[in-house]
Biopython code that builds the backbone (N, CA, C, O; Angstrom):
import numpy as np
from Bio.PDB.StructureBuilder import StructureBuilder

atoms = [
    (1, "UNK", "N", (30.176, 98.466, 166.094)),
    (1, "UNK", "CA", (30.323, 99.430, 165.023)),
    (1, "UNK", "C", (31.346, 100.478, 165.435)),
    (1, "UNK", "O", (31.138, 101.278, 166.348)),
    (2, "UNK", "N", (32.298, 100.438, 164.818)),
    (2, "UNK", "CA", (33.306, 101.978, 164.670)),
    (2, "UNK", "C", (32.850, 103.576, 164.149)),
    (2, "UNK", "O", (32.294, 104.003, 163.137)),
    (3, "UNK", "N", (33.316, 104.118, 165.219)),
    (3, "UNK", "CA", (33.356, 105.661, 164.747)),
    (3, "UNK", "C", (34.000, 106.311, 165.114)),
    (3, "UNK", "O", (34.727, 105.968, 166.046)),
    (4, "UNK", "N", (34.089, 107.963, 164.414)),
    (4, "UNK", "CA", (34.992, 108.448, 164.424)),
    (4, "UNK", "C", (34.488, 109.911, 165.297)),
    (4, "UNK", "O", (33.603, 110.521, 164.697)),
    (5, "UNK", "N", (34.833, 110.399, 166.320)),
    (5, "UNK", "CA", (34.623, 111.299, 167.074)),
    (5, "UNK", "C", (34.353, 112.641, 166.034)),
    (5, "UNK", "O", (34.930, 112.625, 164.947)),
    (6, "UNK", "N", (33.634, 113.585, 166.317)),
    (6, "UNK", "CA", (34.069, 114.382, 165.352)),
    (6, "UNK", "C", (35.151, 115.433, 165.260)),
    (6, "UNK", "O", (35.131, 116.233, 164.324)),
    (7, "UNK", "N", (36.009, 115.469, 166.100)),
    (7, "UNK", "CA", (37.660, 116.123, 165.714)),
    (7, "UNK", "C", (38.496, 115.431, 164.822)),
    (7, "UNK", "O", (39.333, 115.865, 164.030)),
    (8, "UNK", "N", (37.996, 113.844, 165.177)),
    (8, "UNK", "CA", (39.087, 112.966, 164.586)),
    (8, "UNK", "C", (38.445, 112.632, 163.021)),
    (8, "UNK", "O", (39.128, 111.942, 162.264)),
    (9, "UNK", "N", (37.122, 113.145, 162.571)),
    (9, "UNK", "CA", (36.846, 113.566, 161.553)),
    (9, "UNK", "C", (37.620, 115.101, 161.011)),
    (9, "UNK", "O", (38.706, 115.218, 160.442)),
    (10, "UNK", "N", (36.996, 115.791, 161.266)),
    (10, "UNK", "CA", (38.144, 117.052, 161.130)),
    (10, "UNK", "C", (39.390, 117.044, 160.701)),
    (10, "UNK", "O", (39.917, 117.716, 159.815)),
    (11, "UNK", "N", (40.043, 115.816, 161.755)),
    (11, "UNK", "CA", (41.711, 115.664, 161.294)),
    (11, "UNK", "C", (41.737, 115.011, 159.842)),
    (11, "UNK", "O", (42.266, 115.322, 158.775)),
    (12, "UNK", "N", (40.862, 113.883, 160.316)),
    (12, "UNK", "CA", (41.517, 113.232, 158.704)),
    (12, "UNK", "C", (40.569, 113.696, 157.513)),
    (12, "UNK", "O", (41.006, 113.491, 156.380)),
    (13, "UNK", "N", (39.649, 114.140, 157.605)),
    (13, "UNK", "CA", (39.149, 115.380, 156.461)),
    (13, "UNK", "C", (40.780, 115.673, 156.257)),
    (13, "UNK", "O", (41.595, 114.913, 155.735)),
    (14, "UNK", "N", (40.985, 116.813, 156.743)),
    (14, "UNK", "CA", (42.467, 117.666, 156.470)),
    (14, "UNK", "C", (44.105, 116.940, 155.546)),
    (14, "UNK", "O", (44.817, 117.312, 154.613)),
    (15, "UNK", "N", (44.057, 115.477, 156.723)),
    (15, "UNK", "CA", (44.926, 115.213, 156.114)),
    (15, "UNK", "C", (44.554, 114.716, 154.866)),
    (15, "UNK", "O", (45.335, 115.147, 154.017)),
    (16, "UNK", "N", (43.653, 113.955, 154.365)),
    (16, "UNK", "CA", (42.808, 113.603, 153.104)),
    (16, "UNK", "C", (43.407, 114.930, 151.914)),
    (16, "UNK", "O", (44.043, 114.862, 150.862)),
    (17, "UNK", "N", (42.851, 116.044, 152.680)),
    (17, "UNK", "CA", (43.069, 117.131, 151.200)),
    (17, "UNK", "C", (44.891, 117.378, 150.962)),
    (17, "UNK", "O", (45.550, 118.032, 150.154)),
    (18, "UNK", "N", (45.300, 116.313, 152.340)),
    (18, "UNK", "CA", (47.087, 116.953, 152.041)),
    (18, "UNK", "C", (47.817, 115.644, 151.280)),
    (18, "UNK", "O", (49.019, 115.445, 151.107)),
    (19, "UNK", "N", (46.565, 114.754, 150.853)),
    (19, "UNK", "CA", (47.048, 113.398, 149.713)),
    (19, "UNK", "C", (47.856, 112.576, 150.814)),
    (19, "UNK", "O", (49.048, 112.289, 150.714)),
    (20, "UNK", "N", (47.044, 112.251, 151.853)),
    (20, "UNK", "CA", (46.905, 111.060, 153.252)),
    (20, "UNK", "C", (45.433, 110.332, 153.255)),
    (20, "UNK", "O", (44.743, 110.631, 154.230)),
    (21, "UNK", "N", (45.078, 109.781, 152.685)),
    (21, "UNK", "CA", (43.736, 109.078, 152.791)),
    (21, "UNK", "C", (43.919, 108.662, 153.814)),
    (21, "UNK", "O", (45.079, 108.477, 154.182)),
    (22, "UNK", "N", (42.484, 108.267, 154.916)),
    (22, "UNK", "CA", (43.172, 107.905, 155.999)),
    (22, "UNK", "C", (41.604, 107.228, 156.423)),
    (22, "UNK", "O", (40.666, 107.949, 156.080)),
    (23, "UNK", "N", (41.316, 106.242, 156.957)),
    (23, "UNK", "CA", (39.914, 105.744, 157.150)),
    (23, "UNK", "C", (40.183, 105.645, 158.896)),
    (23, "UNK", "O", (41.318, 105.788, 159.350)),
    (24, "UNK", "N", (38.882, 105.360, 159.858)),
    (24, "UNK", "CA", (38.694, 105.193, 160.948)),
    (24, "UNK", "C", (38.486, 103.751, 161.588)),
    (24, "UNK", "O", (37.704, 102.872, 161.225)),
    (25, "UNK", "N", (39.341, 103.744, 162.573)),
    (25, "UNK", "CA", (39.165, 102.089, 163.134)),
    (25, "UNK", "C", (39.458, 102.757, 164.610)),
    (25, "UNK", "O", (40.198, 103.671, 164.975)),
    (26, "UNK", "N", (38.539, 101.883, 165.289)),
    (26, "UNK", "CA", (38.036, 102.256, 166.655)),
    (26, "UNK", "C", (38.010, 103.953, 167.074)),
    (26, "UNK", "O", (38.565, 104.646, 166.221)),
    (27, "UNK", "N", (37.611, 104.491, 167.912)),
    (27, "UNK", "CA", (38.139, 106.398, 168.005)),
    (27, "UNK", "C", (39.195, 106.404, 168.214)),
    (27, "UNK", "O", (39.432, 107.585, 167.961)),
    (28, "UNK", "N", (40.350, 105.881, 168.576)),
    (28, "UNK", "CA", (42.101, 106.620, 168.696)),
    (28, "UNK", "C", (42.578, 106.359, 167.264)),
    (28, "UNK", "O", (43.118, 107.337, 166.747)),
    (29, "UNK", "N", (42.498, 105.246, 166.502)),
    (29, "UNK", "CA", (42.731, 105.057, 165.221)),
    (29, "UNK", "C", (42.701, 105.673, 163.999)),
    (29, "UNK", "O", (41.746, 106.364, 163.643)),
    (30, "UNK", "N", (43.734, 105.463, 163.287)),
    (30, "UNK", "CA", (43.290, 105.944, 161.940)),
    (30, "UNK", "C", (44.233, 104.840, 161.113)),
    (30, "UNK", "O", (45.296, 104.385, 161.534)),
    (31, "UNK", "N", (43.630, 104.532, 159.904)),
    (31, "UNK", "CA", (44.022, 103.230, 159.162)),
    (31, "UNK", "C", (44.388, 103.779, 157.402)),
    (31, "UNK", "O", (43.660, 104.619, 156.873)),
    (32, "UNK", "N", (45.362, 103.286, 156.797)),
    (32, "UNK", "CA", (45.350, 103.711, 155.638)),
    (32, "UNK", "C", (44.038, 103.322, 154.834)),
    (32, "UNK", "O", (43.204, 102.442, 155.043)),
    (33, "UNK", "N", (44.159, 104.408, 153.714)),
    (33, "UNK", "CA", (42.410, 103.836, 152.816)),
    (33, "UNK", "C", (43.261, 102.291, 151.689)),
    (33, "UNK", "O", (44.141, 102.007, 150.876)),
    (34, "UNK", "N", (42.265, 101.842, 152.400)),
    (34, "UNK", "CA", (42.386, 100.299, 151.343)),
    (34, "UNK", "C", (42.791, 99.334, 152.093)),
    (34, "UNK", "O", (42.756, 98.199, 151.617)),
    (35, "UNK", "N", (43.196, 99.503, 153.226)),
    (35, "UNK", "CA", (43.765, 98.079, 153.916)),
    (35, "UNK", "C", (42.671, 98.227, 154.961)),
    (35, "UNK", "O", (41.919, 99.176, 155.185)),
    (36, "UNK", "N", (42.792, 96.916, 155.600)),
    (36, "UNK", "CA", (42.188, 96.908, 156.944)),
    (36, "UNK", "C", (42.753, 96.893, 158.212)),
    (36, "UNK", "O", (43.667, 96.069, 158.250)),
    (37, "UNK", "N", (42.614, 97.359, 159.067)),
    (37, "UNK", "CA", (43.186, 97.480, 160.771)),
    (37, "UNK", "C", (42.170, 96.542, 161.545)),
    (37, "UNK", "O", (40.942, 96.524, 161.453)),
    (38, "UNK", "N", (43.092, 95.688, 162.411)),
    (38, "UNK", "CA", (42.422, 94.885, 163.516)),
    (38, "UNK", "C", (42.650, 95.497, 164.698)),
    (38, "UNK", "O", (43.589, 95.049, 165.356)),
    (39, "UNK", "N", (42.012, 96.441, 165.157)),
    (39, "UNK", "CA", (42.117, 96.303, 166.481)),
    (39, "UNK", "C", (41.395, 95.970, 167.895)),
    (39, "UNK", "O", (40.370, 96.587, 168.189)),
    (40, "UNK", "N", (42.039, 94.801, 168.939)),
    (40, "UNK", "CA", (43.301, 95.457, 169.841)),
    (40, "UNK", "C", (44.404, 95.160, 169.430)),
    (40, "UNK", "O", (45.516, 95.381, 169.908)),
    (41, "UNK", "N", (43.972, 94.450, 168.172)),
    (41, "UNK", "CA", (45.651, 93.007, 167.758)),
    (41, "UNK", "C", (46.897, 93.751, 166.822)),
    (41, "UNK", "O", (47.962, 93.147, 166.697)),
    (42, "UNK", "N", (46.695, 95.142, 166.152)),
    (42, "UNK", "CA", (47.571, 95.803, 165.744)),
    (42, "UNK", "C", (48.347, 95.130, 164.741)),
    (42, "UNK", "O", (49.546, 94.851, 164.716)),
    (43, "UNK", "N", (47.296, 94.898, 163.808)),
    (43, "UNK", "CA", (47.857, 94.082, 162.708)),
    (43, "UNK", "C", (46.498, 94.723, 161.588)),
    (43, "UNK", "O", (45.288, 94.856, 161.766)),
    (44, "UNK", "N", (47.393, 95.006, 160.434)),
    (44, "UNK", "CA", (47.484, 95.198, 159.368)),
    (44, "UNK", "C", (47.124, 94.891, 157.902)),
    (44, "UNK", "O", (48.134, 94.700, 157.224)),
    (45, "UNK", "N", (46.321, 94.822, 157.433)),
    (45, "UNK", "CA", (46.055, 94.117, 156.288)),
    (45, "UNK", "C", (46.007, 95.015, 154.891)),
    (45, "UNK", "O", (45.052, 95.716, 154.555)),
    (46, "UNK", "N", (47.243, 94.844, 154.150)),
    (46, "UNK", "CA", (46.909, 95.822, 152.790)),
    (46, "UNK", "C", (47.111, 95.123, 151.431)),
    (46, "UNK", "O", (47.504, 95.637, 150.384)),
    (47, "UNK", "N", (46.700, 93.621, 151.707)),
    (47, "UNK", "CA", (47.282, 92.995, 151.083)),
    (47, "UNK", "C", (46.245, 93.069, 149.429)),
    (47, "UNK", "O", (45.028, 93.257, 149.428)),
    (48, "UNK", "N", (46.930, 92.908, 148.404)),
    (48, "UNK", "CA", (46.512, 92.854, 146.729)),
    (48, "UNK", "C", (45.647, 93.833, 147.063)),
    (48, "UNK", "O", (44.491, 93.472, 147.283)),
    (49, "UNK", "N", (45.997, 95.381, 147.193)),
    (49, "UNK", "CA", (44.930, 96.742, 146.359)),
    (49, "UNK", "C", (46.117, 97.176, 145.672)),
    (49, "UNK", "O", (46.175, 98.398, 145.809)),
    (50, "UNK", "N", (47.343, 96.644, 144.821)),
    (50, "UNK", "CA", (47.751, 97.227, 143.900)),
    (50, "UNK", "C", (48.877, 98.719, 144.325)),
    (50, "UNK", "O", (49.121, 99.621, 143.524)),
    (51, "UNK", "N", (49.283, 98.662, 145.400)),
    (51, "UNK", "CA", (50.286, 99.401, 146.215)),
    (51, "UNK", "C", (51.289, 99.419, 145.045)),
    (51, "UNK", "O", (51.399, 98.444, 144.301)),
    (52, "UNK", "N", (51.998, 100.512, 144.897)),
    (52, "UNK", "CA", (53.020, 101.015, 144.414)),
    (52, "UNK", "C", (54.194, 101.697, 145.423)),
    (52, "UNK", "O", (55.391, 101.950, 145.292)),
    (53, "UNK", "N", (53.415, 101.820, 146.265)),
    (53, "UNK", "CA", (54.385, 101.935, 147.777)),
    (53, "UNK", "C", (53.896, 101.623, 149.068)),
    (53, "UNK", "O", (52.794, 101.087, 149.194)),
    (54, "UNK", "N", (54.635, 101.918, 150.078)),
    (54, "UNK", "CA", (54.530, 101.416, 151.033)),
    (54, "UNK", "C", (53.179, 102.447, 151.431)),
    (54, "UNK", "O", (53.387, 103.657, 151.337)),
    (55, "UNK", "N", (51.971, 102.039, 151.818)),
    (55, "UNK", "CA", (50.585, 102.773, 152.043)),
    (55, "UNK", "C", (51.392, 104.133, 153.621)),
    (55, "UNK", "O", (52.163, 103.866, 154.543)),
    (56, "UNK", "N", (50.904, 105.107, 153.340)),
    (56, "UNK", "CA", (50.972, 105.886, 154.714)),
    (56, "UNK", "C", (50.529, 105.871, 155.496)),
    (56, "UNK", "O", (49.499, 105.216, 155.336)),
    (57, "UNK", "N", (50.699, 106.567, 157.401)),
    (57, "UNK", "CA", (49.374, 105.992, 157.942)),
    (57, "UNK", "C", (49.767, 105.056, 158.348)),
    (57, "UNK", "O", (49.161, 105.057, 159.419)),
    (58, "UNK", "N", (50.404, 104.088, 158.357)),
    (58, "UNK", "CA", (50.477, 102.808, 159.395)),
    (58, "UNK", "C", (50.685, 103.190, 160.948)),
    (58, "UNK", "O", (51.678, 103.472, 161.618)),
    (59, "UNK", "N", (49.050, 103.051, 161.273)),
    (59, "UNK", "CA", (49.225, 102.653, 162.943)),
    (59, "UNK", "C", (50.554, 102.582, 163.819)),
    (59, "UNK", "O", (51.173, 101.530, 163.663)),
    (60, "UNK", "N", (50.932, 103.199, 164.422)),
    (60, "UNK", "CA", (52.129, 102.760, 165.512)),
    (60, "UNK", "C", (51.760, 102.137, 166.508)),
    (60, "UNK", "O", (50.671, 102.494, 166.957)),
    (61, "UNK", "N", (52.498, 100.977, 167.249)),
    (61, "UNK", "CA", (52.219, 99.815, 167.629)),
    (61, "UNK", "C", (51.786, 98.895, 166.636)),
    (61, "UNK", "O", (51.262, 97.910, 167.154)),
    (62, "UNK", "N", (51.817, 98.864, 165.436)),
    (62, "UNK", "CA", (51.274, 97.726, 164.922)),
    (62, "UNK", "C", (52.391, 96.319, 164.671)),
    (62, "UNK", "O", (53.611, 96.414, 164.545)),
    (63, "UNK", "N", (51.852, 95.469, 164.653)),
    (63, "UNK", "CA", (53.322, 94.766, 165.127)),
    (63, "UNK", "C", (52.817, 93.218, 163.458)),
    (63, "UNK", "O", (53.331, 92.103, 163.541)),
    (64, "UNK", "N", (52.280, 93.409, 162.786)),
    (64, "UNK", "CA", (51.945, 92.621, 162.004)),
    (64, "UNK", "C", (51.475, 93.197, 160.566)),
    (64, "UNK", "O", (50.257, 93.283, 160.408)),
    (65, "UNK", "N", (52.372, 93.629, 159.430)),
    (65, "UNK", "CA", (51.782, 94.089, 158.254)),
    (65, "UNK", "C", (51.863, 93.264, 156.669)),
    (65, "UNK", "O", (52.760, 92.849, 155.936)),
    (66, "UNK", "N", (50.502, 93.311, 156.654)),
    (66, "UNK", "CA", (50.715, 92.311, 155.469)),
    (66, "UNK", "C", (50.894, 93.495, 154.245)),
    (66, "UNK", "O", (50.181, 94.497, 154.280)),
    (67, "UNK", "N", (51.803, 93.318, 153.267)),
    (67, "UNK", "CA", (51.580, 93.964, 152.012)),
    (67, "UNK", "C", (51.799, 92.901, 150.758)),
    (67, "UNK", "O", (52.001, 93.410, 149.656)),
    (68, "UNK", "N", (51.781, 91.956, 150.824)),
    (68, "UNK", "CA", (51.702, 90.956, 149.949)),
    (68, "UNK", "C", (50.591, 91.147, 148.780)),
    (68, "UNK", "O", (49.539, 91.648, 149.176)),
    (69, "UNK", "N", (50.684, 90.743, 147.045)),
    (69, "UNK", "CA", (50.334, 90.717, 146.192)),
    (69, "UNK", "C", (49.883, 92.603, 145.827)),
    (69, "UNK", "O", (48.831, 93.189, 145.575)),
    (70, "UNK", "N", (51.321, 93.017, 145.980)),
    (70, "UNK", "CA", (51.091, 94.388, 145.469)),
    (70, "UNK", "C", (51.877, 94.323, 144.526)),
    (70, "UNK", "O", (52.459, 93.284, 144.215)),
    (71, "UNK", "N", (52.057, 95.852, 143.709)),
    (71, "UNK", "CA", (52.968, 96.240, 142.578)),
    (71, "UNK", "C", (54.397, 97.166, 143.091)),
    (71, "UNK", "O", (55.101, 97.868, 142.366)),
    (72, "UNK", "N", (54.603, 96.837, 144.995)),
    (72, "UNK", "CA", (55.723, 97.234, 145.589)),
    (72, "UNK", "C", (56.991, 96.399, 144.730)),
    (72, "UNK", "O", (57.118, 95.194, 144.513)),
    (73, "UNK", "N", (58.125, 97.915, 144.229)),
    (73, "UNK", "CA", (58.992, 97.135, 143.246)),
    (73, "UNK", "C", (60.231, 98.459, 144.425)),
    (73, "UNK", "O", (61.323, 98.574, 143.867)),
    (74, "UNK", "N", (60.179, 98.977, 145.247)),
    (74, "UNK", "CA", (61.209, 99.922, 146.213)),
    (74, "UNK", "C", (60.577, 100.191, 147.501)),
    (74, "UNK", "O", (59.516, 100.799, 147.642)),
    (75, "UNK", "N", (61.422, 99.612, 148.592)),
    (75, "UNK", "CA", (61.019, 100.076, 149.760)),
    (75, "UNK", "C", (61.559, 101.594, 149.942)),
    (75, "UNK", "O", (62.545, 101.216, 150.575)),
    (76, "UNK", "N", (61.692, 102.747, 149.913)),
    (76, "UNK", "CA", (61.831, 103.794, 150.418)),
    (76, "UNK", "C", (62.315, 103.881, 151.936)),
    (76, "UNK", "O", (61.899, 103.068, 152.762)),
    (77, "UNK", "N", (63.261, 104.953, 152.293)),
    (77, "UNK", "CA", (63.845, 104.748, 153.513)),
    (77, "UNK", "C", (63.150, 105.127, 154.546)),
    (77, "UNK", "O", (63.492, 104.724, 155.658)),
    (78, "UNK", "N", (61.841, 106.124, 154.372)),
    (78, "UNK", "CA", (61.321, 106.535, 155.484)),
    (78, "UNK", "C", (59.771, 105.591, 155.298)),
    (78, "UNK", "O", (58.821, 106.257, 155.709)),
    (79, "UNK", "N", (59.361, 104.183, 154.761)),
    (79, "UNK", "CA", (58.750, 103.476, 154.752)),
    (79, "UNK", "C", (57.994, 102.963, 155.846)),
    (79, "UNK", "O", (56.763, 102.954, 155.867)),
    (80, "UNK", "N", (58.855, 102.463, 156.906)),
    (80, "UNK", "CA", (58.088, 102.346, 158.237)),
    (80, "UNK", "C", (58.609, 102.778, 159.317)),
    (80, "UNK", "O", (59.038, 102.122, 160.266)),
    (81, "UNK", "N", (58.552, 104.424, 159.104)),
    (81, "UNK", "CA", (59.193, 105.503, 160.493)),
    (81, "UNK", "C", (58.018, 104.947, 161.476)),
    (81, "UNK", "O", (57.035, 104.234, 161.277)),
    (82, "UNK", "N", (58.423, 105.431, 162.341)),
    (82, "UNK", "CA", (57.502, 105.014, 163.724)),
    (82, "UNK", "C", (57.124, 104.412, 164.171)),
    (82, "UNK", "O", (56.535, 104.571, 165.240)),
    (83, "UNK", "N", (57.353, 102.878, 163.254)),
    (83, "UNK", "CA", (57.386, 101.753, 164.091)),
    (83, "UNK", "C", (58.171, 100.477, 163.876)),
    (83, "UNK", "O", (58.708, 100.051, 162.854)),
    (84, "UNK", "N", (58.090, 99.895, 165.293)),
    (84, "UNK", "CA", (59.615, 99.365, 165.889)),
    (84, "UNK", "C", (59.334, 97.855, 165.810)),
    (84, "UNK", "O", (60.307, 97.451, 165.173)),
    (85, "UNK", "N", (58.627, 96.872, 166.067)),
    (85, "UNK", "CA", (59.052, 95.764, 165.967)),
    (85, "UNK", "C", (57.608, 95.451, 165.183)),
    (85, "UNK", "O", (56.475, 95.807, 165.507)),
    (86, "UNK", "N", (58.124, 94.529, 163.849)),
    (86, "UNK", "CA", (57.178, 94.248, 162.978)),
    (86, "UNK", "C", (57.509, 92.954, 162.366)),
    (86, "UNK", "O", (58.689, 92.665, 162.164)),
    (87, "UNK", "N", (56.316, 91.956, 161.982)),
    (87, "UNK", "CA", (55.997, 91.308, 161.255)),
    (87, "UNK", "C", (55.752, 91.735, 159.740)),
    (87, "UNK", "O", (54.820, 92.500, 159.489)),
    (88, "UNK", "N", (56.494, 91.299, 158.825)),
    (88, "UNK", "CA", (56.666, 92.210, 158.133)),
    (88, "UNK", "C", (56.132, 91.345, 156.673)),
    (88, "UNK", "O", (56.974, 90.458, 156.528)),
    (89, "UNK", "N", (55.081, 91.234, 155.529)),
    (89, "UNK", "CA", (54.737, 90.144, 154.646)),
    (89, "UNK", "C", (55.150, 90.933, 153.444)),
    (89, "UNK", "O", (54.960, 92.148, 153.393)),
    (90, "UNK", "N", (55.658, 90.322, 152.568)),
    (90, "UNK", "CA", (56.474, 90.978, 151.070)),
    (90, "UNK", "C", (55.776, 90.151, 150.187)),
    (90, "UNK", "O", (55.055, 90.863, 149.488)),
    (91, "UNK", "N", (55.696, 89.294, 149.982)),
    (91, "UNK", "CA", (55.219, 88.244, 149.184)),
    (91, "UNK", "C", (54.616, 88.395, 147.843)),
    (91, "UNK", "O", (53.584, 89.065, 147.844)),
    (92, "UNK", "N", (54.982, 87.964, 146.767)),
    (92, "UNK", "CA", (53.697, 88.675, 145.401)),
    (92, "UNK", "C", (54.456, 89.961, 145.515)),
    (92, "UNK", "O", (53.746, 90.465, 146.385)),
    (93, "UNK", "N", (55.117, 90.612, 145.346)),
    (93, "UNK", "CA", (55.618, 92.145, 144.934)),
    (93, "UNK", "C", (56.385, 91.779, 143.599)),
    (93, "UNK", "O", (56.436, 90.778, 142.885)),
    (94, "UNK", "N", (56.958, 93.038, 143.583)),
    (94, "UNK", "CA", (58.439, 93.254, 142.166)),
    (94, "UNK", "C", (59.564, 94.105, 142.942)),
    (94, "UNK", "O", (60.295, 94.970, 142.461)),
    (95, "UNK", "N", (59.512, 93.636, 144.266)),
    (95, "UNK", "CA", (60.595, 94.619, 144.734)),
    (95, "UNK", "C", (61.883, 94.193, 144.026)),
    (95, "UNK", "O", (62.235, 93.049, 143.740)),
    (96, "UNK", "N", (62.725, 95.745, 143.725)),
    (96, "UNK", "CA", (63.874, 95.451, 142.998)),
    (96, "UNK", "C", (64.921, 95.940, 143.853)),
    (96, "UNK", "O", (66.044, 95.435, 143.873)),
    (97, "UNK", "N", (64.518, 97.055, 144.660)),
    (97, "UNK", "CA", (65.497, 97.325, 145.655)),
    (97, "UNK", "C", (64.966, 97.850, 147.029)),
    (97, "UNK", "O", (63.736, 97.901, 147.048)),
    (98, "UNK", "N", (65.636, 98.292, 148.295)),
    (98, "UNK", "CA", (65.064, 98.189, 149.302)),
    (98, "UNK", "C", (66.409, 99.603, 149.674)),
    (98, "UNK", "O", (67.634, 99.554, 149.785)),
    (99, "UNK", "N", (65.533, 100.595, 149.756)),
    (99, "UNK", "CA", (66.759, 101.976, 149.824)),
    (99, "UNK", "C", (67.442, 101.541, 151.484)),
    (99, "UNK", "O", (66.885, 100.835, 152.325)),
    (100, "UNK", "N", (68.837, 102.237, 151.600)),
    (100, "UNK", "CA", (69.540, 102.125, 152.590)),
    (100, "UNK", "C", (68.598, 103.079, 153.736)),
    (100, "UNK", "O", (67.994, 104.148, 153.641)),
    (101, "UNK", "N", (68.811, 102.138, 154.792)),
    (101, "UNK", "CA", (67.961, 102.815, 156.302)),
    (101, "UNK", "C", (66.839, 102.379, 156.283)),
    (101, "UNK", "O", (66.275, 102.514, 157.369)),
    (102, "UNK", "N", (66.109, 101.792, 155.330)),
    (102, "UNK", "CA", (64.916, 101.812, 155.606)),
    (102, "UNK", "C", (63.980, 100.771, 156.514)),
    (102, "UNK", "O", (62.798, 100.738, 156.854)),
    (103, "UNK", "N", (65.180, 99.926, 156.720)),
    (103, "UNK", "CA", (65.160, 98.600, 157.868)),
    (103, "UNK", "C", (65.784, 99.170, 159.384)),
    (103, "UNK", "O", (65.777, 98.552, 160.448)),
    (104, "UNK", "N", (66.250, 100.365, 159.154)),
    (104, "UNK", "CA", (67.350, 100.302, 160.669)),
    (104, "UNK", "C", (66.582, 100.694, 161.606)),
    (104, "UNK", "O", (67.159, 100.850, 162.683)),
    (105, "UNK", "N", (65.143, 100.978, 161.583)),
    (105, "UNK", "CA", (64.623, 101.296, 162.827)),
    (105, "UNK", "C", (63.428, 100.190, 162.890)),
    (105, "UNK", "O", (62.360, 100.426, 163.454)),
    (106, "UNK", "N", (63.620, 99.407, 162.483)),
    (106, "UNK", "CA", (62.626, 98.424, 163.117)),
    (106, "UNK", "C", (63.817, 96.922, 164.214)),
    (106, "UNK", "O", (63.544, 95.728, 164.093)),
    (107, "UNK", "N", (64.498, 97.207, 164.744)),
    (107, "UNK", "CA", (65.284, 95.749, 165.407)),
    (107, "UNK", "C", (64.789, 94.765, 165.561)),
    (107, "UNK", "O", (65.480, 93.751, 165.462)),
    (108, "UNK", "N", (63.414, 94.667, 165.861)),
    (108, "UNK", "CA", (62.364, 93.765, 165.816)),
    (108, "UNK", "C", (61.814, 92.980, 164.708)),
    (108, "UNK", "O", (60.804, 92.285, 164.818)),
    (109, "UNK", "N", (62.383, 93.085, 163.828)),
    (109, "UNK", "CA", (62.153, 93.204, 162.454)),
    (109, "UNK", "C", (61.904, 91.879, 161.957)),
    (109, "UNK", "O", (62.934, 91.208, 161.882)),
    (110, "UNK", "N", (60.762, 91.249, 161.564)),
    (110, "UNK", "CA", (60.651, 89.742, 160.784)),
    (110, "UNK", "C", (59.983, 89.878, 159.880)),
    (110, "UNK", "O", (58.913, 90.481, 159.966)),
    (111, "UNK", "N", (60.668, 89.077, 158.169)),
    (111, "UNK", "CA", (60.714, 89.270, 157.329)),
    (111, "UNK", "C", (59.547, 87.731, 156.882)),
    (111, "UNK", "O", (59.776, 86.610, 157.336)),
    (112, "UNK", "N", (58.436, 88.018, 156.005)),
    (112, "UNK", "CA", (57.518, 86.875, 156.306)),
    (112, "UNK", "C", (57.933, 86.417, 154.476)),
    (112, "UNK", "O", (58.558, 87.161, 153.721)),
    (113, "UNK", "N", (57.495, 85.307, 154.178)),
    (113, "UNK", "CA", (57.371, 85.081, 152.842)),
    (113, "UNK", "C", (56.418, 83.565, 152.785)),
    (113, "UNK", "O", (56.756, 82.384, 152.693)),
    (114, "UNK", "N", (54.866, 84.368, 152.904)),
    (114, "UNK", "CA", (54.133, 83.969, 152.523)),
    (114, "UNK", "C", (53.465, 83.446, 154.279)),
    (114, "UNK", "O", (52.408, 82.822, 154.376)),
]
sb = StructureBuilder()
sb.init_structure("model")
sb.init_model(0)
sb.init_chain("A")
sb.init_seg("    ")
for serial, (resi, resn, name, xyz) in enumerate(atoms, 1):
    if name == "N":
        sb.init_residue(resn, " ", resi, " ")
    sb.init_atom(name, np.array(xyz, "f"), 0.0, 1.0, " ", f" {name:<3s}", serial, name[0])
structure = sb.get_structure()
């Protein structure tokens, strides 16, 4: 069973009221609300809750994110700041465009389809 220390309640109370939903996975963790986090494996699951963007909150180190069967139709450039080499699932979206930069900091970067 997972929990959340109580500072690291505190924190994400806070960020919650600053429109960061943020749920608990293992005590160093914090996971966006609606997807699921595996950890030690740092992989990702946000797949079909109807995303309109890229969820906030993605774990650093995570090296595997599914966002497949969302209503993602623009990647935004600051989409996945802070982390560097990713598995990356698109699949089922309406993306129409993908803003400039918003790939240049992942080098690691693999693009999944399906």
């Amino acid at each position: 069973m997972n929990f959340c220390p109580p500072s690291l309640l505190f924190l994400m109370s806070t960020i919650h009221l600053h429109g960061l939903p943020l749920s608990c996975v293992g005590a160093e963790k914090v996971c966006p609300l609606h997807c699921t986090c595996y950890d030690p494996a740092d992989l990702v699951d946000c797949r079909d809750q109807g995303f309109a963007h890229v969820p906030r909150g993605i774990p650093h180190g995570t090296w595997l994110l599914e966002l497949g069967g969302n209503n993602l139709s623009v990647i935004s450039s600051r989409a996945f700041a802070g982390l560097w080499s990713l598995q990356l699932y698109l699949n089922n979206n309406r993306l129409t465009a993908v803003q400039q930069g918003s790939l240049d900091m992942l080098p690691g970067l693999e693009v999944r389809d399906g």
